[in-house]
C-alpha positions as CSV (number, residue, x, y, z in Angstrom):
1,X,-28.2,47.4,-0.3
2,X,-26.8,50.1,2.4
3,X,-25.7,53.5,0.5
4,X,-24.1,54.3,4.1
5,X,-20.2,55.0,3.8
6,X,-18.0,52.5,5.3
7,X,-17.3,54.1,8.7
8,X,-13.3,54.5,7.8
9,X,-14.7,56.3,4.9
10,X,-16.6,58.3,6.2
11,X,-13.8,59.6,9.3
12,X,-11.3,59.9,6.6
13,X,-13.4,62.4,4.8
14,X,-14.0,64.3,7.7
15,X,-10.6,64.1,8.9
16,X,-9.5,66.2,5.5
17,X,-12.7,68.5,5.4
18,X,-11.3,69.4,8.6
19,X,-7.8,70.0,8.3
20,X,-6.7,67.0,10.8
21,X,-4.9,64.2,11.6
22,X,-5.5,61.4,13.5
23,X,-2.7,59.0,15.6
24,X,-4.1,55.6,16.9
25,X,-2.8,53.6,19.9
26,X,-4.4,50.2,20.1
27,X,-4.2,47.1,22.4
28,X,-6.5,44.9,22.1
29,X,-7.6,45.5,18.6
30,X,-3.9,44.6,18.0
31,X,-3.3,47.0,15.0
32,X,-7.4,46.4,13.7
33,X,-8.4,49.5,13.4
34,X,-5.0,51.1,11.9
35,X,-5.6,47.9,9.4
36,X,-9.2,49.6,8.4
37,X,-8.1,53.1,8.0
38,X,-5.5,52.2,5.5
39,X,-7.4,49.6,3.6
40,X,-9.2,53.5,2.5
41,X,-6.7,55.0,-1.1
42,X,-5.7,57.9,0.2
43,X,-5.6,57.6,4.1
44,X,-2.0,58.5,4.6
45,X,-3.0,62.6,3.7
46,X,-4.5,62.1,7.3
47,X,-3.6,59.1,9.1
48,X,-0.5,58.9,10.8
49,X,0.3,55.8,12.3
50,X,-0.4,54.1,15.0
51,X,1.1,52.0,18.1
52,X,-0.1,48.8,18.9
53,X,1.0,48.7,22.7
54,X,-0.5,45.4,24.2
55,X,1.9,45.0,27.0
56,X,1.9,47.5,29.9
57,X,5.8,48.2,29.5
58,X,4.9,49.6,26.1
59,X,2.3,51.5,27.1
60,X,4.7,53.3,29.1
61,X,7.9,53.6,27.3
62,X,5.8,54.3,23.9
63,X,3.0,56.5,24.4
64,X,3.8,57.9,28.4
65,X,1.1,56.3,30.4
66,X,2.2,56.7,34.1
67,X,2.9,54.1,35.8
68,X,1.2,54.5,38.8
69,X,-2.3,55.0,36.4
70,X,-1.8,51.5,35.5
71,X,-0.9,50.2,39.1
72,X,-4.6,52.3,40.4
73,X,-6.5,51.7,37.2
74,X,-5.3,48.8,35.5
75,X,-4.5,48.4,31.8
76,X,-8.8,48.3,30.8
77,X,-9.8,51.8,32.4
78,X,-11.1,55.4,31.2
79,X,-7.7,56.5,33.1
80,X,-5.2,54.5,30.7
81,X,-7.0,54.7,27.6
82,X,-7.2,58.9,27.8
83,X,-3.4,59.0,28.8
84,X,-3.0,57.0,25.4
85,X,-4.9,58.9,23.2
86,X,-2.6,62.1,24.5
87,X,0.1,59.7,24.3
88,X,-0.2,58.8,20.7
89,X,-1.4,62.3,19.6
90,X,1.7,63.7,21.1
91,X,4.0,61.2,19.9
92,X,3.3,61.7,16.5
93,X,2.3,65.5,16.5
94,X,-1.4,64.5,15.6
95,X,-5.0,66.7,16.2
96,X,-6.8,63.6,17.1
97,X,-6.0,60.7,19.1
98,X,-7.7,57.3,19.4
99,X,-7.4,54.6,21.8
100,X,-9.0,51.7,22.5
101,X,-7.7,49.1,25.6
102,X,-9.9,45.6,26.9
103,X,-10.1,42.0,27.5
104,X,-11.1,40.4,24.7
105,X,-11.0,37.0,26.3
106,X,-11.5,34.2,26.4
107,X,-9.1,34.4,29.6
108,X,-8.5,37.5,31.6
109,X,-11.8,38.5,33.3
110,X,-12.4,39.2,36.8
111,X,-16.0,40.2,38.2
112,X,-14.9,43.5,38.0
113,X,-13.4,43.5,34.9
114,X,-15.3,40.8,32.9
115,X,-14.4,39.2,29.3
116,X,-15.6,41.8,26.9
117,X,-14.9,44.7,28.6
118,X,-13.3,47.4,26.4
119,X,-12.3,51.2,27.2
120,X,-12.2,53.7,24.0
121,X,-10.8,57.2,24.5
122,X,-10.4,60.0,22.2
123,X,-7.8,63.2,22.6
124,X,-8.5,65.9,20.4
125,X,-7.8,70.1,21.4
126,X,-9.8,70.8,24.1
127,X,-12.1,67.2,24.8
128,X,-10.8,64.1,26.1
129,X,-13.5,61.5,26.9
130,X,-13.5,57.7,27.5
131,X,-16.7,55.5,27.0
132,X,-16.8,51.8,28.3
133,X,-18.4,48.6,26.5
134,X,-19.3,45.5,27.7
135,X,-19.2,43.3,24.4
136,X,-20.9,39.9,23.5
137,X,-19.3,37.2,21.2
138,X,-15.2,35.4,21.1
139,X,-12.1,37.5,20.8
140,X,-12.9,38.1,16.8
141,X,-15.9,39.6,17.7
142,X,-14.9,41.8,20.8
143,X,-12.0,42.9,18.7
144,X,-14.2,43.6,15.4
145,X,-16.6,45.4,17.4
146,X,-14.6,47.4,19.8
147,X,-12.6,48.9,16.1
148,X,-16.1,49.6,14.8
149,X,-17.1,51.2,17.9
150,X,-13.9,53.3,17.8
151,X,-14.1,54.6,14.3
152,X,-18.0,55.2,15.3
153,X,-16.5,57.6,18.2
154,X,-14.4,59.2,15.7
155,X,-17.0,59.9,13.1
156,X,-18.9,61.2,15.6
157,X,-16.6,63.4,17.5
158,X,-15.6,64.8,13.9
159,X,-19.4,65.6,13.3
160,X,-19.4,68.2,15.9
């Protein structure tokens, strides 16, 4: 048996040892990853909310992605996922911001953007970074790992 934290745990603790608060957008995940922070006691002295924005439109009317981003980007790109994180983070007056955008399939793909592809960005003071996966498995999976990878990034970032 593991003695490793649960990842949401784990960022939680972190997220009060250091004084900060963290705003989620999430499109593919559709609200996944909100759903494992607060299943921690205790995760609203950090955790603010979060936006599940799965259509374009709502991407731009609720956290500020431009437009024209998504029109030379498209919705799964380091570009959109980064403009949510700040989007979020501002929106709710948060340190850290999380986003995570993809194709979790089984329709959607292209051979530039194939089934699986996910984008997860991260705004905090001073860093804003995206990181791409290509992830096996059906929607479940892409969306299960894609929130695990996202609260991975987090734990991480917050280890610095």
């Amino acid at each position: 048996m593991s003695l490793e934290k649960p990842l949401e745990v784990l960022a939680g603790e972190l997220l009060i040892a250091g004084g900060l608060h963290l705003a989620v957008a999430e499109s593919c995940t559709g609200g996944l990853i909100g759903h494992l922070i607060t299943n921690v006691p205790g995760s609203s002295n950090y955790y603010l909310g979060s936006v599940t924005a799965y259509a374009n439109q709502a991407k731009v009317r609720l956290l500020g992605v431009d437009p024209t981003t998504l029109e030379q980007y498209g919705a799964v790109s380091a570009e959109t996922v980064i403009e949510m994180a700040r989007g979020i983070r501002q929106a709710l007056s948060a340190e850290v911001g999380l986003a995570v955008s993809g194709i979790a399939g089984p329709d959607g793909g292209t051979p530039e953007k194939p089934v699986g592809l996910v984008w997860i960005g991260l705004s905090a003071p001073g860093m804003e970074q995206a990181w791409y996966y290509l992830w096996p498995g059906d929607r479940l999976q892409v969306k299960e790992q894609t929130a695990r990878q996202a609260l991975q990034l987090l734990v991480d970032y917050l280890k610095r």
